[in-house]
C-alpha positions in Angstrom: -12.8 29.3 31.6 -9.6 27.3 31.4 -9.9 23.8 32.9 -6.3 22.8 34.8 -4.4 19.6 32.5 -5.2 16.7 34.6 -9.2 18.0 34.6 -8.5 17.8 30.4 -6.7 14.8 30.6 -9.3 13.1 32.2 -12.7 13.9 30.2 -10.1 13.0 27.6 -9.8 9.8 28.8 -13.7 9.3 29.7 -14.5 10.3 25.7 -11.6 7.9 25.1 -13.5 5.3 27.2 -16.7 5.8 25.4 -15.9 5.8 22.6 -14.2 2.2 22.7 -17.7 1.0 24.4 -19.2 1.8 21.2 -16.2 0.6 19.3 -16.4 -2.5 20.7 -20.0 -3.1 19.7 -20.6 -0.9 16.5 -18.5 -0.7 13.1 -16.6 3.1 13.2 -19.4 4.4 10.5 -22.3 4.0 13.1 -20.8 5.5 16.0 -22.4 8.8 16.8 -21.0 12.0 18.2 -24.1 11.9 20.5 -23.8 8.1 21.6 -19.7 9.1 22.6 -21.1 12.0 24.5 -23.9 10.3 26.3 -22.0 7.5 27.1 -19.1 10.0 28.8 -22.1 12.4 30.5 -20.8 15.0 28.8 -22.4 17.4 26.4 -21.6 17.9 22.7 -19.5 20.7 23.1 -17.2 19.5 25.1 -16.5 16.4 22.9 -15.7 19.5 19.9 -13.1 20.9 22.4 -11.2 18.0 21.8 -12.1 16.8 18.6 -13.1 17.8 15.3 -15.4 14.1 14.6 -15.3 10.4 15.3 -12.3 10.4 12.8 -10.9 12.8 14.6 -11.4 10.5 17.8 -10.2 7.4 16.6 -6.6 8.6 15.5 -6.1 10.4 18.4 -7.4 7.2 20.4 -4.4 5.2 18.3 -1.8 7.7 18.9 -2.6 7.7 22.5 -2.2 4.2 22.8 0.9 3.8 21.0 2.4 6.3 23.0 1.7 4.9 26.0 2.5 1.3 25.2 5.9 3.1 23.5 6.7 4.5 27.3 6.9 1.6 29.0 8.9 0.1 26.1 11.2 3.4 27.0 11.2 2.4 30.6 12.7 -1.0 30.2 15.5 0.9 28.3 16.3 3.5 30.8 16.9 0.3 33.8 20.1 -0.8 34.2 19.2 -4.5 33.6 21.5 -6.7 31.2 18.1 -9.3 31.0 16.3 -6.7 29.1 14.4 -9.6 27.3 12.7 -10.7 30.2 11.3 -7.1 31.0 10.0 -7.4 27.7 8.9 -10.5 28.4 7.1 -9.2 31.9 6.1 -5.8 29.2 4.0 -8.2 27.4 2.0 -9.6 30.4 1.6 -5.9 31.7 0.2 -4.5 28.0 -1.8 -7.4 28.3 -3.9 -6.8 31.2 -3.3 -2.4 31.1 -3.7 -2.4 27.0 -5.4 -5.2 25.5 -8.9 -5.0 25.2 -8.4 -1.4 23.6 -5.7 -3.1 21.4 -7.8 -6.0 20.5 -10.8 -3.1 19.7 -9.0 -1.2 17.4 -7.1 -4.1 15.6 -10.6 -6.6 15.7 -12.1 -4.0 13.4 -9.9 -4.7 10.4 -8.0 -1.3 11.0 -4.7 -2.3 9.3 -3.3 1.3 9.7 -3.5 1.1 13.7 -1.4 -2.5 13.3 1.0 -0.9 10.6 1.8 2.3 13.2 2.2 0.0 16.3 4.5 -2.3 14.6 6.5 0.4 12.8 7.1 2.4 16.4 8.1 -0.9 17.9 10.0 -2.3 15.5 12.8 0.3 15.9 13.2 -0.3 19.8 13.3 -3.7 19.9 16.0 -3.5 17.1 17.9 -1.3 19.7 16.9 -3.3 22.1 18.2 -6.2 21.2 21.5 -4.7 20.0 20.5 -6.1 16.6 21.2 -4.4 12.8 18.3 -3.5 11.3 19.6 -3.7 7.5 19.5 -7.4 7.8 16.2 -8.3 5.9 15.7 -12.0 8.0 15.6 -9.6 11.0 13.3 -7.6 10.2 11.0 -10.9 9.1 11.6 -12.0 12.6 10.7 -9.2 14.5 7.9 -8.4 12.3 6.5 -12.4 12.8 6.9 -11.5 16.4 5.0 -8.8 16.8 2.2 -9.5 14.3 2.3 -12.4 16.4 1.8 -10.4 19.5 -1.0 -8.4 18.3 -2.9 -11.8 16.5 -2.7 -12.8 20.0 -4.1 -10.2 21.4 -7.0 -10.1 19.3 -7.7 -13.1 19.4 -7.5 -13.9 23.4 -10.4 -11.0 23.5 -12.3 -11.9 20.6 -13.1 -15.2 22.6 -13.7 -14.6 25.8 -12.3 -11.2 27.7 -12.8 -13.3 31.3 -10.1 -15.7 30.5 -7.1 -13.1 30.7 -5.5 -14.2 33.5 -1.6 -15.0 34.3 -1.5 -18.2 31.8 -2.6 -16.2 29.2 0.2 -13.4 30.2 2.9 -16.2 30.5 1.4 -17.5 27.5 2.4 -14.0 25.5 5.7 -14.4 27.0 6.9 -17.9 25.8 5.6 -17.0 22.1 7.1 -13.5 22.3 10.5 -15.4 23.5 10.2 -17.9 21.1 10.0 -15.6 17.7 13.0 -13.4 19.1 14.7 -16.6 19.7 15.4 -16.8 15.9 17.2 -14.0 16.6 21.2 -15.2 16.4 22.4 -12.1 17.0 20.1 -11.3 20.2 21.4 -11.8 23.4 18.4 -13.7 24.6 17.9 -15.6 28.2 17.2 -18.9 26.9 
């Protein structure tokens, strides 16, 4: 029986849930198949018609993400709006509160590879973005600094305390996000 897309799209996203309940508790090497599935009241197989293991799982959980966070990066493009820095800016506050906990998960476990991908698919927009070359090697230090910046923020906010994500620590995001692209000289930033 074929289930229609948005009926796989969302036990996708319920295993997806899950599985960062347990991620958020549990190292990746003691999450179980069965503790995904029982947390998602869903049985085995259905977890296998999506994915091969908890391996499996957790890259397709970082692709995901990326993706997502990469569409509404592509949505601040497509606007006719000369201040496309403070859309970033607003971007920020919005993967903040839509994207951070699961952001914070995957990056609060040590997982250097998730950090490396997100920051190698953003580095490229911003760099268009921006209207900035990317050959010059102290732009690429900058935007690197601001967005291991970002995620270090990130992280840390919910490593603390989850509860205090709230608009000061959105605008927060933004004046530090603002403030490393603001070494930018050739960035046409709203200062």
């Amino acid at each position: 029986m074929n289930k229609n897309p948005l009926k796989k799209q969302q036990t996708k996203e319920k295993i997806f849930q899950a599985f960062f309940r347990e991620y958020k508790q549990k190292p990746l090497r003691k999450i179980t198949v069965s503790a995904i599935t029982d947390n998602a009241c869903i049985n085995r197989c259905t977890f296998y018609e999506y994915f091969s293991d908890v391996y499996d799982l957790l890259d397709q959980a970082q692709e995901t993400l990326i993706h997502e966070i990469l569409a509404c990066l592509y949505q601040i493009k497509e606007q006719d709006n000369p201040y496309k820095l403070e859309l970033f800016s607003a971007f920020g506050q919005n993967i903040l509160y839509k994207y951070g906990e699961q952001m914070a998960v995957l990056l609060s476990h040590g997982d250097t590879g998730f950090q490396k991908k997100l920051l190698n698919s953003m580095q490229p927009f911003l760099l268009e973005m921006l209207g900035i070359d990317d050959n010059d090697t102290k732009t690429n230090l900058i935007i690197s600094y601001a967005l291991f910046g970002i995620t270090g923020y990130i992280t840390t906010l919910y490593s603390f305390d989850p509860s205090i994500i709230n608009q000061e620590a959105g605008q927060t995001l933004q004046k530090l996000m603002i403030a490393s692209l603001s070494q930018l000289s050739d960035a046409c930033l709203p200062l």
